[in-house]
SEFI-259288 format. One line per 8 residues: for each residue y, x, z of C-alpha. Coordinates in nm, 2 decimals, padded with zeros to 4 digits, always signed. Example, Ala and Ser with C-alpha at 12.3 -4.5 7.8 and 13.67 -1.06 7.14 Angstrom:
REM residues 2
-00.45 +01.23 +00.78  -00.11 +01.37 +00.71
This chain:
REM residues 399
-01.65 -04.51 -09.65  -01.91 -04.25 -09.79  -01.77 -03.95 -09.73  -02.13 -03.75 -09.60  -02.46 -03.85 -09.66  -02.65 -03.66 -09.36  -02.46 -03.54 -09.06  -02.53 -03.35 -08.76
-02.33 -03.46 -08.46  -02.23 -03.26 -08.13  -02.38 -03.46 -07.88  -02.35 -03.49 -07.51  -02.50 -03.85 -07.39  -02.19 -03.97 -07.34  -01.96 -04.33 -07.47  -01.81 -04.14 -07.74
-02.09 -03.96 -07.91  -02.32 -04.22 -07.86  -02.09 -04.50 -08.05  -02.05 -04.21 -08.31  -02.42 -04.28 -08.45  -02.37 -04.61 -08.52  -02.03 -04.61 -08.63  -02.09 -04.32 -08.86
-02.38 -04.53 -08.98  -02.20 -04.91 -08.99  -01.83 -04.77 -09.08  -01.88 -04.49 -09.31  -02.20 -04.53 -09.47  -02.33 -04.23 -09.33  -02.70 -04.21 -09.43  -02.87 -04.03 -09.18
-02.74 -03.85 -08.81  -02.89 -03.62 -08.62  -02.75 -03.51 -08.31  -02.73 -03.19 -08.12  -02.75 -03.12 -07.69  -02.63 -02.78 -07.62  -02.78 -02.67 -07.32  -02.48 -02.49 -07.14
-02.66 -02.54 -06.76  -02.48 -02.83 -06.76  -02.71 -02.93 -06.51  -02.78 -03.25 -06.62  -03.13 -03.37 -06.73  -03.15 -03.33 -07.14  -03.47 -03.52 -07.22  -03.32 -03.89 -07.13
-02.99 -03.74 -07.32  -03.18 -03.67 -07.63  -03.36 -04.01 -07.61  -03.02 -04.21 -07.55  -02.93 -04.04 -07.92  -03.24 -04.17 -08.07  -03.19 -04.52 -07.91  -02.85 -04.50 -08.08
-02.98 -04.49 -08.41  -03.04 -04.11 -08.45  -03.31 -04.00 -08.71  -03.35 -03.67 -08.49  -03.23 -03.56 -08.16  -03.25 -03.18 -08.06  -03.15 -03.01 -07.76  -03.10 -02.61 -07.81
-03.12 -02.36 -07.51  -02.81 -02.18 -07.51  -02.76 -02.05 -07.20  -02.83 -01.69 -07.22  -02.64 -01.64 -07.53  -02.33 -01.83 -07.40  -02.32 -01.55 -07.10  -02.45 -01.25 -07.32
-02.24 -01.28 -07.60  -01.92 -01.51 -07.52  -01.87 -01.49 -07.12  -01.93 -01.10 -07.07  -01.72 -01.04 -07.42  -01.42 -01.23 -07.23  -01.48 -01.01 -06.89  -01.40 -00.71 -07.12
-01.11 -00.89 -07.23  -01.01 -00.98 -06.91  -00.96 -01.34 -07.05  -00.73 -01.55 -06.80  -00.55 -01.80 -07.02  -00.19 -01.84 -06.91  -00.31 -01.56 -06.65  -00.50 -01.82 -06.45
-00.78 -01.98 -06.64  -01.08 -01.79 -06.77  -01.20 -02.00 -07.08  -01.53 -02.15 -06.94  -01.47 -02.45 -07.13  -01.31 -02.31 -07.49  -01.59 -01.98 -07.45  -01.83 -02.27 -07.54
-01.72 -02.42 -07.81  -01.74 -02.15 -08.06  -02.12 -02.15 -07.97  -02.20 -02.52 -08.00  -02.01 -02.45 -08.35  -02.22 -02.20 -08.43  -02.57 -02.40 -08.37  -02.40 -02.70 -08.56
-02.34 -02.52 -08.88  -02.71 -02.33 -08.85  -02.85 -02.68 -08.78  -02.66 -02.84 -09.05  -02.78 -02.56 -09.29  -03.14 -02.62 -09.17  -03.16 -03.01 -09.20  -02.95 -02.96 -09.56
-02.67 -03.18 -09.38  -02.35 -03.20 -09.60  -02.15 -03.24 -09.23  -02.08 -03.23 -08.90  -01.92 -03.44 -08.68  -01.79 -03.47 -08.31  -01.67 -03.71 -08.09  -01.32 -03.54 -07.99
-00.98 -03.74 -07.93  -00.64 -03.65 -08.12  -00.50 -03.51 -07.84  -00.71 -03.25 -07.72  -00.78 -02.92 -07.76  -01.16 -02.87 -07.85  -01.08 -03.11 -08.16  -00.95 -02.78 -08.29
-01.22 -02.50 -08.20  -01.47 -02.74 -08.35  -01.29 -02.80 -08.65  -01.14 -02.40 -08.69  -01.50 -02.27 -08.58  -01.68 -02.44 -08.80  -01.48 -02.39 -09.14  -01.53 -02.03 -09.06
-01.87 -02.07 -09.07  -01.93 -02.25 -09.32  -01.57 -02.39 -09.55  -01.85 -02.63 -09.76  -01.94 -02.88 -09.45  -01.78 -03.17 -09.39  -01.60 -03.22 -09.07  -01.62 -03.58 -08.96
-01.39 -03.67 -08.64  -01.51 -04.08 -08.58  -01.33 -04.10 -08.23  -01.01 -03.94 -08.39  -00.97 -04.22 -08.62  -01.13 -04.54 -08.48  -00.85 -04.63 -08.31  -01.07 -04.76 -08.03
-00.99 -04.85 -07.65  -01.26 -04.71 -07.40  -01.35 -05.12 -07.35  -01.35 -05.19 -07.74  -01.55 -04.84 -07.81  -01.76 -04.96 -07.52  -01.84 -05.34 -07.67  -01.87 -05.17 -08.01
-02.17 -04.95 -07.85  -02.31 -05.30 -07.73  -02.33 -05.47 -08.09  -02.60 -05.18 -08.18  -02.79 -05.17 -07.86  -02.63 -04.90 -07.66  -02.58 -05.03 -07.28  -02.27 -04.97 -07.14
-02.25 -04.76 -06.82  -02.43 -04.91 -06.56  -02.21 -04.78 -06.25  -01.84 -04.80 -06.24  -01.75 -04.44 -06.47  -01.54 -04.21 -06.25  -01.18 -04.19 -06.35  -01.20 -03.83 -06.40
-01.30 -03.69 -06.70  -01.53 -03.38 -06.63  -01.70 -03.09 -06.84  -01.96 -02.85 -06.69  -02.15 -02.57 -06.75  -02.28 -02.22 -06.66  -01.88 -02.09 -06.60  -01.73 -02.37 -06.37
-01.61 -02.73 -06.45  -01.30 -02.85 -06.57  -01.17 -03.17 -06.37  -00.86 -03.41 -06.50  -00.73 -03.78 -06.54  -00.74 -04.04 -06.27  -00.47 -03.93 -06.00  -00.47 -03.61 -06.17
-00.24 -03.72 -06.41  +00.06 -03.69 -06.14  +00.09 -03.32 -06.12  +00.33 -03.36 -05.77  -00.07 -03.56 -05.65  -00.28 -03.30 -05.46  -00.61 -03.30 -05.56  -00.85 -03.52 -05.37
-01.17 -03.30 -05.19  -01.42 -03.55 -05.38  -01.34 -03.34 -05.74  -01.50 -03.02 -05.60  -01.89 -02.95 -05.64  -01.91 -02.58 -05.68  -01.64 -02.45 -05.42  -01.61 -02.55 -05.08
-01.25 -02.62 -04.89  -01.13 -02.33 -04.71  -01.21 -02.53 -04.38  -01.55 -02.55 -04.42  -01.59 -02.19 -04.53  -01.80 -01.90 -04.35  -01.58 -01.74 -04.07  -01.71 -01.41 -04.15
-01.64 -01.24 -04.49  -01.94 -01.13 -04.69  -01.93 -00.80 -04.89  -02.08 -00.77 -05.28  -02.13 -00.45 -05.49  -02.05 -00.58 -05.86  -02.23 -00.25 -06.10  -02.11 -00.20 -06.49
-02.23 -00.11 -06.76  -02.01 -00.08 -07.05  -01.78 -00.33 -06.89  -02.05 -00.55 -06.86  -02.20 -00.67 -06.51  -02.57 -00.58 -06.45  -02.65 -00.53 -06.05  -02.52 -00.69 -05.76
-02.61 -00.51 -05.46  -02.76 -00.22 -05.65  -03.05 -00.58 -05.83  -03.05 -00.59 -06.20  -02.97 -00.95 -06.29  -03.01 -01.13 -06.58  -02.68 -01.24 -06.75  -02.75 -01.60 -06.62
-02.89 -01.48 -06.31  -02.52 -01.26 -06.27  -02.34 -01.58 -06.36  -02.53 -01.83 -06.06  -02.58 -01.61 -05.79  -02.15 -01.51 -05.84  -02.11 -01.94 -05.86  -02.31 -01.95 -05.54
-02.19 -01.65 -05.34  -01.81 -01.68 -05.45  -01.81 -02.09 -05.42  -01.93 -02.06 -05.08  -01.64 -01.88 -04.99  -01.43 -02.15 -05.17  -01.30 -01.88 -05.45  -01.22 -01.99 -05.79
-01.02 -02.32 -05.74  -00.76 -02.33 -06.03  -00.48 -02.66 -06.00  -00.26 -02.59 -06.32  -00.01 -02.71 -06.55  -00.14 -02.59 -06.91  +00.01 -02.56 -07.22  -00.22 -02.74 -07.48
-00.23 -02.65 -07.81  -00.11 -02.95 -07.94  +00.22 -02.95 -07.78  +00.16 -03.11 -07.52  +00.09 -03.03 -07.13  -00.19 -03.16 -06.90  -00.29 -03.08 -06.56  -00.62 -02.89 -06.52
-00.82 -02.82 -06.24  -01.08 -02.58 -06.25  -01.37 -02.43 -06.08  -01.50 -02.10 -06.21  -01.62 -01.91 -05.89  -01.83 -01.63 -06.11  -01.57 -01.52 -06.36  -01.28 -01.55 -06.15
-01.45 -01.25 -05.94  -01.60 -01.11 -06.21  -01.29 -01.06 -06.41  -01.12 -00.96 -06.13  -01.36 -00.65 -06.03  -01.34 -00.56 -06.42  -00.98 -00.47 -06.42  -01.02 -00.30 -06.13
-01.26 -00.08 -06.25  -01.10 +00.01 -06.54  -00.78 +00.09 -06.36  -00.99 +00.39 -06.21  -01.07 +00.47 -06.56  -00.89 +00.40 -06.84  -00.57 +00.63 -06.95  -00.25 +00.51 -06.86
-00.14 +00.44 -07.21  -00.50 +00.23 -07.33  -00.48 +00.05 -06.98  -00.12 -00.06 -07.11  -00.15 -00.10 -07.46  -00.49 -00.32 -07.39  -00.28 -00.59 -07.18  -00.13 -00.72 -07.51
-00.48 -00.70 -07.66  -00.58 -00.96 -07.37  -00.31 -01.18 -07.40  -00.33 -01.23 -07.79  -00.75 -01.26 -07.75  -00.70 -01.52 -07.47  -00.48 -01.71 -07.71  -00.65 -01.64 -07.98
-01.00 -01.82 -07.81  -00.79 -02.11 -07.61  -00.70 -02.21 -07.99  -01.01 -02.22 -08.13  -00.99 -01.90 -08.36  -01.28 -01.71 -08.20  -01.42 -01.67 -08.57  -01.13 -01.50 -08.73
-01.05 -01.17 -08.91  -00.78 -01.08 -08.62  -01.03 -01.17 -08.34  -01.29 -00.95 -08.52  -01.03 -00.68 -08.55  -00.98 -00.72 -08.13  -01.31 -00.72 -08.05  -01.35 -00.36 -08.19
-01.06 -00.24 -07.99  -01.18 -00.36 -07.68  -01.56 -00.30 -07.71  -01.44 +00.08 -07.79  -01.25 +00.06 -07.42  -01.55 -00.03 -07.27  -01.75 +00.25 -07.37  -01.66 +00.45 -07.02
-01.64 +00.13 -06.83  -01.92 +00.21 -06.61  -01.95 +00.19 -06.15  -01.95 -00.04 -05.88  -01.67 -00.24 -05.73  -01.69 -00.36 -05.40  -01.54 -00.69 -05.30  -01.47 -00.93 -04.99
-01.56 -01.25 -05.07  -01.34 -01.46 -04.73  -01.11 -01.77 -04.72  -01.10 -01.86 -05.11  -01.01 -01.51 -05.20  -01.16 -01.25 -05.36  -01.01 -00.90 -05.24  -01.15 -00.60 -05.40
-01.20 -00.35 -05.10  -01.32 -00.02 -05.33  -01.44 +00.12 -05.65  -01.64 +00.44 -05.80  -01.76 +00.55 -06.11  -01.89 +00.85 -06.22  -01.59 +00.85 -06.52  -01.34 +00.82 -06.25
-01.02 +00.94 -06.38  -00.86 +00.93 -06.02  -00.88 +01.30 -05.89  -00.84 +01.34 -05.52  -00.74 +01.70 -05.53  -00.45 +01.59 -05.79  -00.36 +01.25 -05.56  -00.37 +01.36 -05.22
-00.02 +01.49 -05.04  -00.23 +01.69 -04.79  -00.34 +02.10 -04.76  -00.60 +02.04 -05.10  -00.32 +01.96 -05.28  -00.36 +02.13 -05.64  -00.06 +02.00 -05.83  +00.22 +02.19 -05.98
+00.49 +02.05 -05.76  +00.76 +02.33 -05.98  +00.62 +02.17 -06.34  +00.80 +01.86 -06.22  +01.15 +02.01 -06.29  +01.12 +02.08 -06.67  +00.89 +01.75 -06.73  +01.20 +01.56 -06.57
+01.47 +01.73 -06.76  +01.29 +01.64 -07.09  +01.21 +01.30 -07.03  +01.52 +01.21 -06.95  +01.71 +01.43 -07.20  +01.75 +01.14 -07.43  +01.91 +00.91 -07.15  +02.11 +01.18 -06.99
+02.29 +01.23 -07.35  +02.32 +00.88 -07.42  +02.61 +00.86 -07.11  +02.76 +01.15 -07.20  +02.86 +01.03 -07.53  +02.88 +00.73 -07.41  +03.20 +00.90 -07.16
């Protein structure tokens, strides 16, 4: 089954993606693979990944650094969005997807691959940002799917593995199936798959239980710049220095537990449970501070711009003329979206306690009911009768 002569594969180390090399190879007379480890601060040590791959039958294994562009240029663009998918989850796992696509394809071109492949099921939802992302890029690669089509059981994809020299787990696998990076982890299957099961303690690694948290509340200053965070407590940070001392602070304080039901998009609903301690604050702070600073009507009109971006990167379409078209509204938003929001990190919440900025739209003398007052109480009158002129004639005819 020829259908590519040299592929490059997304590859993480694990079952899947390892059987992909030599099935690829065996099955459909691919030629030559070289696999791909995106380095998401996953956490995990690459160098015994990128060896597994060429143990596997790989002619070349890389692993490409990403993390500072994942935070730079995908993270801190949802922030401005104030991405919350469903209003709950903040994309750690579909921000990264459209990245690993991107290094694919520029691999791909490199090497003078005709395709890329992955190792994602039918029923998921990453199949799709891989395959969307990726025709964007480039419409002339190949997309090759192996663990879409096999057909396989976990044992029979595992004995498969086996034939062609890769070992099978040595420790009994956990039953949940978990993905990590710089933004949180995603947590499902095992007992999981009852949403009426609570989840057990043993899934969490980056927030604690509210029992074990600090008694007394701790206090951050979150500064931006452009909608973008840059200081905590008045220190620059890096954007990955941002994301992991907000992962730290915030999962101390057990914030940014998410237990879900979520709408796929392939029709079909799971249970998710997240943990995204930075960008749960993060996002948070950001819509405060623009409430002190955006215009009534952009604040309002911008909502809908969230919604439909969320969507738009939970399906995989983060390279797409309408996304492009978003992303110039919002970065225009930004352009005032500059202070410091102060928040109370205590008991798994995050409770924004005060904001400033020097494009503060709030005006004291305007808001206050006391002696300093400076509005025109008597404008009220004639601002009333017109806006409700059209109502007020619509019951009289209506009589």
């Amino acid at each position: 089954m020829g259908r590519a002569k040299k592929v490059v594969l997304a590859y993480s180390g694990g079952v899947d993606t390892s059987v992909c090399i030599p099935y690829l190879k065996h099955e459909w007379g691919v030629e030559e693979v070289i696999t791909l480890a995106a380095d998401l601060g996953q956490g995990e040590e690459l160098e015994p990944i990128r060896e597994k791959a060429l143990k596997s039958g790989a002619s070349e294994s890389l692993v490409i650094d990403v993390r500072e562009s994942f935070i730079r240029d995908y993270a801190f663009a949802a922030i401005q969005a104030n991405a919350l998918y469903e209003n709950r989850y903040p994309l750690g796992t579909a921000l990264a997807r459209p990245l690993i696509a991107k290094i694919l394809v520029e691999t791909a071109e490199k090497y003078g691959a005709d395709a890329i492949a992955h190792g994602c099921t039918g029923k998921g939802n990453d199949q799709v940002r891989f395959d969307v992302s990726c025709a964007a890029l480039n419409p002339s690669l190949k997309i090759l799917a192996p663990a879409r089509e096999w057909g396989m059981s976990r044992e029979e994809t595992i004995a498969y593995g086996e034939r062609f020299g890769i070992p099978a787990p040595v420790k009994k696998s956990s039953p949940y199936s978990i993905d990590k990076n710089l933004l949180g982890r995603s947590i499902e299957a095992g007992v999981l798959e009852d949403p009426n099961v609570e989840p057990p303690e043993e899934i969490y690694e980056m927030t604690k239980a509210i029992a074990d948290t600090p008694d007394v509340p701790e206090y951050m200053e979150i500064g931006f710049r452009n909608g973008i965070p840059v200081t905590i407590n008045g220190e620059e940070k890096s954007p990955i220095g941002m994301i992991e001392c907000l992962n730290t602070a915030a999962g101390n304080h057990g914030i940014g537990r998410i237990d879900m039901i979520e709408n796929r998009l392939v029709g079909i609903k799971s249970r998710e449970i997240y943990e995204s301690p930075a960008m749960t604050v993060l996002i948070q702070a950001h819509r405060d501070l623009e409430s002190l600073i955006l215009t009534a009507d952009v604040t309002h009109y911008k909502r809908g711009i969230e919604e439909t971006y969320t969507q738009m990167v939970y399906n995989g379409l983060w390279y797409s003329p309408l996304k492009a078209a978003l992303d110039a509204f919002i970065q225009k938003t930004q352009e005032r979206v500059n202070g410091t929001v102060r928040v109370k990190l205590y008991k798994g919440n995050a409770i924004i306690v005060g904001r400033s900025s020097g494009n503060s739209m709030y005006t004291p003398d305007l808001a206050t009911y006391g002696a300093d007052d400076k509005f025109d109480h008597k404008a009220a009158e004639g601002f009333i009768y017109v806006w409700g002129l059209p109502t007020r004639i619509w019951a009289q005819i209506g009589k």
